[in-house]
N, C-alpha and C positions, 0 to 999 in steps of 0.2 A: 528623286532624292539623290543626293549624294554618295559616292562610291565608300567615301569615308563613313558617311552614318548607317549606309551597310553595312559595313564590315563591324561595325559598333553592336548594329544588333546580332553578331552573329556570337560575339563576347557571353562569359557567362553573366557577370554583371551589366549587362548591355544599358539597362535600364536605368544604372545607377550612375553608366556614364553618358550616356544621353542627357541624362536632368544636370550634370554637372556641368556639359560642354555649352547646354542653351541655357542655362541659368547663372552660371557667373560659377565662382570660387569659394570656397570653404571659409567663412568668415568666424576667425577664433571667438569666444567670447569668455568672460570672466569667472571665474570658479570662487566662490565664499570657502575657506578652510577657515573650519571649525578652531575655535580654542582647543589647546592641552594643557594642564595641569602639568606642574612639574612633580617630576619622580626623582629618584635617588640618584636614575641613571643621566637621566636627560633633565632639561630646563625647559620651562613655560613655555607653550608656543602661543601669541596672542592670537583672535582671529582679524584675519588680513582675506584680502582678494589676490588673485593671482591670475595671468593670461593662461586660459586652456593650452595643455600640452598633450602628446600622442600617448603620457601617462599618465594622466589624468583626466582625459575626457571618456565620455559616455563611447560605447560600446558602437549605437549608434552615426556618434559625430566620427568615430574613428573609422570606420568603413567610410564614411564619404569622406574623409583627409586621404584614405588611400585610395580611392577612387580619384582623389583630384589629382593624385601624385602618375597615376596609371595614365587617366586620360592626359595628361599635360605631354609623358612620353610617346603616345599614340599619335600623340597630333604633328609632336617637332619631327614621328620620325617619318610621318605622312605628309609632309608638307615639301621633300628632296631637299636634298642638301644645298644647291644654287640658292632658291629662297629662301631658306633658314641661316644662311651664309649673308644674303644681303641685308635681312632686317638685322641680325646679329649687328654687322657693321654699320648700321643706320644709328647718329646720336641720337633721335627723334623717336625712335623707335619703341 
C-alpha cells in the first residue's frame, strides 16, 4: 500500500476518507422545500427544489462534504509542491 493511504488510516475519520479518495466526490443532489403559507410577517413560499447546501443537507451527506474537503487538502499537500505546481500550470489539467 501506499505511504499515503497509510497515513489515511492512521486519521480519525480514516475510513471516511478512504471511501472518498477510491470512490470519487461528493455529488450534491436536490432538496424538495416544502410549501409555506403566508403569515402577517412573511409571504407564501411555493414548494420548489433547490441544490443541497452544507445547510441544508442531511447530517450524514455533511460529514462526507467535509471529509471530501479534508481529503482534497491531504492529497494537494501530499503530492510536493514541484507536482502540484506543474498540473496547476497544465491547461489540460
Amino acid at each position: 500500500r501506499s505511504w499515503f493511504l497509510r497515513y489515511i488510516d492512521t486519521r480519525q475519520n480514516g475510513d471516511a476518507l478512504r471511501k472518498y479518495i477510491l470512490s470519487g466526490p461528493y455529488k450534491p443532489t436536490t432538496v424538495l422545500v416544502q410549501a409555506v403559507a403566508a403569515t402577517d410577517d412573511s409571504s407564501a413560499i411555493l414548494e420548489h427544489t433547490t441544490v443541497e447546501t452544507p445547510m441544508n443537507m442531511s447530517s450524514e451527506n455533511k460529514a462526507h462534504f467535509k471529509v471530501e474537503k479534508e481529503a482534497i487538502h491531504l492529497i494537494l499537500t501530499g503530492i510536493g509542491d514541484e507536482i502540484y505546481s506543474t498540473v496547476d500550470a497544465s491547461q489540460t489539467a
